[in-house]
N, C-alpha and C positions, 0 to 999 in steps of 0.2 A: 604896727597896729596891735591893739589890746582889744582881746576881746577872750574871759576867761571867767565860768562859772564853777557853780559845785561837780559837774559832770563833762562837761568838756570845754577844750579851749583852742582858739586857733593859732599855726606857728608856720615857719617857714620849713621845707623839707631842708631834712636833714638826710648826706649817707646811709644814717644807721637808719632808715626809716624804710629802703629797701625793702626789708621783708615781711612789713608792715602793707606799704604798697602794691605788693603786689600778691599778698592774701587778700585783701579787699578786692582786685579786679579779677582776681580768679571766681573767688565767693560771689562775687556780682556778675560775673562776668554773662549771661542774657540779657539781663535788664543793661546792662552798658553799654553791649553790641549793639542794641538800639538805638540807642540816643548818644552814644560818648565812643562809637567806635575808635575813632583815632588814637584816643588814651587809653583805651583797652589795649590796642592793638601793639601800643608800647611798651607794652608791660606782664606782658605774658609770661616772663621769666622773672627770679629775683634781679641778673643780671640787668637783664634788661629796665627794669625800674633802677637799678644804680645808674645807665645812661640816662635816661629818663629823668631822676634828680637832679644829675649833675648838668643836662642841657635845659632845665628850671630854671636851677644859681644861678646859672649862665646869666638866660633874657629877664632874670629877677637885678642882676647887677646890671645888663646893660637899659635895663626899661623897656622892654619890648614886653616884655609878659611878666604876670604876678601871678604866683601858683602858691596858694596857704593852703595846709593839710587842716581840715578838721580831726581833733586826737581824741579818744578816748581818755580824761584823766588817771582813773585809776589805773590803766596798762599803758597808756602811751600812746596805743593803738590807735591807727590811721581810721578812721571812720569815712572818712569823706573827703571832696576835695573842694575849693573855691577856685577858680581860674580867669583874672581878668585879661581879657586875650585881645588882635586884632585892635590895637593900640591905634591912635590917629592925633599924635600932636600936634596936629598943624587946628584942626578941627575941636581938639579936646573932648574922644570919643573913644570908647572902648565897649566891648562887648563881653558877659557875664557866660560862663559854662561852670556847671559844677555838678557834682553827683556823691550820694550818700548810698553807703552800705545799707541791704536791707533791714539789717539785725540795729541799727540804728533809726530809722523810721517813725515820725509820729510822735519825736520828742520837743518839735520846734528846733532841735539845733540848725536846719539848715537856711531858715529863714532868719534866726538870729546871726548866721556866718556870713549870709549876703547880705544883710542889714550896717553889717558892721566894716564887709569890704568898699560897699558900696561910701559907708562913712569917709572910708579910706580915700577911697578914687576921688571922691567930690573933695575933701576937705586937707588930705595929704599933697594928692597926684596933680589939683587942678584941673581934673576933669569934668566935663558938662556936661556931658550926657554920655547916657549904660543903655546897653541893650541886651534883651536877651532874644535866642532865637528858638524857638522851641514848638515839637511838632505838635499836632492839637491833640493825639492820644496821650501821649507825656501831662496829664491831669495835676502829679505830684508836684511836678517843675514849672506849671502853668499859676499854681496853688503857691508855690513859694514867690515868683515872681510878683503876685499881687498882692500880696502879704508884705511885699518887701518895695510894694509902692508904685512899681510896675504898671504902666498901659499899654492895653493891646492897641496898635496903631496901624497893621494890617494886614491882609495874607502876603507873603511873597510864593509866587509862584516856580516850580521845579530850583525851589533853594537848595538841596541835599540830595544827595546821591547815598545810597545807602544799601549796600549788594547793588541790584542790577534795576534796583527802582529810583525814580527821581521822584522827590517828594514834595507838595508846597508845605511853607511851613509860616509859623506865626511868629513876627515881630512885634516885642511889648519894650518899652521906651521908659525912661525916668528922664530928666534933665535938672540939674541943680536948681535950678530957682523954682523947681514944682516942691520940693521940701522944706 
């Protein structure tokens, strides 16, 4: 996937990207406990983001999961993630998670990284339909979703657990032949 401007661009993780990784979920780490727990919760260490990349490579070579860093140009720096997860090729479906540093915010990169994976999935992967799941205060990720072509198509009820609450949450839908 190619997707690279004056200010940032997206790439496959890398080892060295460790301690790139996991300053971003430190620095974010409220706003991610929210919404992105499980990947927070990976990565709490530098260590722990080295397993964390290395079981990426992993389900990026065997096709179970595709996980692109949004970088920083000028440092490298990880800003963000892209993760298309929850693979289904019998159906040819997958589902969108992704989260951006706050100190990155407001630039359109994260609409142009799912714009661009989502290119990937339909026109690389063979895939037919993306999903994203996203709770309805989440406004930023509800706002890239539709930006990125995205329809809500309807509440799911007690979808996530999240501490000791169960939450509904909202499913928004693309399918290849709506672009």
């Amino acid at each position: 996937m190619d997707l690279s401007n004056e200010t940032f661009y997206l790439d496959n993780l890398k080892p060295e990207d460790a301690p790139s990784l996991n300053q971003l979920m430190i620095r974010n780490a409220r706003h991610f406990q929210q919404y992105l727990p499980k990947t927070l919760s990976q990565n709490l260490s530098e260590n722990a983001s080295k397993s964390y990349i290395k079981n990426k490579s992993e389900a990026f070579k065997n096709k179970t999961e595709f996980t692109f860093a949004i970088k920083e140009k000028d440092t490298n720096n990880i800003a963000g993630l892209v993760i298309l997860k929850n693979l289904d090729w019998n159906t040819k479906q997958g589902e969108f998670a992704y989260c951006l540093g706050s100190k990155y915010s407001g630039n359109g990169w994260m609409s142009k990284s799912v714009k661009a994976t989502k290119d990937y999935a339909f026109n690389e992967l063979g895939l037919e339909k993306l999903q994203v799941i996203i709770h309805h205060s989440n406004t930023d990720s509800i706002n890239v979703a539709k930006r990125s072509g995205f329809t809500w198509i309807k509440t799911l009820k007690k979808e996530f657990v999240s501490g000791k609450a169960v939450l509904d949450m909202e499913l928004y839908e693309i399918q290849k032949n709506d672009i």
